[in-house]
N, C-alpha and C positions, 0 to 999 in steps of 0.2 A: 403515468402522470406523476410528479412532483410539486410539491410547493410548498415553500413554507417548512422544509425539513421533512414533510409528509412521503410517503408516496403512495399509488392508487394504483393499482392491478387490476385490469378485467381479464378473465380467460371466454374466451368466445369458440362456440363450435358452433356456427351459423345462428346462433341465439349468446346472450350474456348470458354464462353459465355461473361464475360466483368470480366475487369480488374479493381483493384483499388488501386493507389498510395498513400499511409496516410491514408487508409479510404474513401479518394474522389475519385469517381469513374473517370478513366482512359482510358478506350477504352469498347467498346461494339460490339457486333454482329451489322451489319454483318461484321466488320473489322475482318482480322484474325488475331490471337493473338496466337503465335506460340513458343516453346520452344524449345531453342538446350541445349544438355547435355555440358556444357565447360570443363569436364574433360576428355571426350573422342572426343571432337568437330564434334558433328552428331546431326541430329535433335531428339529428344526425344519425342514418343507417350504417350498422357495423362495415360495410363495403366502402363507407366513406369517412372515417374513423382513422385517423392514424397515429401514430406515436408523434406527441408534442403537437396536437390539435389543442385548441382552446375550449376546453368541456367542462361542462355539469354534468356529473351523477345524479340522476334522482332515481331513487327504489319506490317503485308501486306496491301494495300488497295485492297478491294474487284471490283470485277468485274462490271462495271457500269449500270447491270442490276438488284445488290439488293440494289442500291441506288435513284433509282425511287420512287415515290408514295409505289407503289404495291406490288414491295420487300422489304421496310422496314416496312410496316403495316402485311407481313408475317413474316419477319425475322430481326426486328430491335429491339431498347430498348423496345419497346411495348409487343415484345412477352416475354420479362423478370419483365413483369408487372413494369417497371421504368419510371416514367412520366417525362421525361425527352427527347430533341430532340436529334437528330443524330448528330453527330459531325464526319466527319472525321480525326482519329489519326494521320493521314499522314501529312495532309494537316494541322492540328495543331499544330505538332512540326514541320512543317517547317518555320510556321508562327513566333513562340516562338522563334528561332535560329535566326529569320533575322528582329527582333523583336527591 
């Protein structure tokens, strides 16, 4: 996605695995990273999802049990082989707005 000079990358393996703003990566599993269609304002499954669809991102925080140790060494940037530590998307723009 583009706009406004921007651009917005998801990489999807059957779930939104991480997201990237400019090329710099954005949000990661296990935050979820979620698409609604804004021409019909519904949420939008990644099988119906195309290049140049008219979409919102919105990132949920994840449930405070893939953010332990043991759920992000199963389900975090690790398993997207990104050496790179967790960050949560949430708790980062909220930081950035009151920043």
């Amino acid at each position: 996605m583009t706009k406004g000079g921007r651009s917005y990358r998801i990489d999807v393996k059957n779930e939104n695995m991480a997201a990237y703003l400019n090329g710099k990566i954005d949000v990661t599993i296990p935050d979820l990273i979620c698409c609604c269609d804004m021409d019909n304002n519904e949420p939008i499954t990644n099988p119906n999802c195309h290049q140049g669809s008219n979409v919102r991102v919105v990132v949920l925080p994840v449930p405070k049990e893939f953010v332990t140790d043991k759920g992000l060494s199963t389900f975090g940037p690790a398993y997207l082989s990104l050496d790179i530590p967790y960050s949560a998307a949430v708790e980062r723009y909220k930081a950035q707005q009151n920043g």
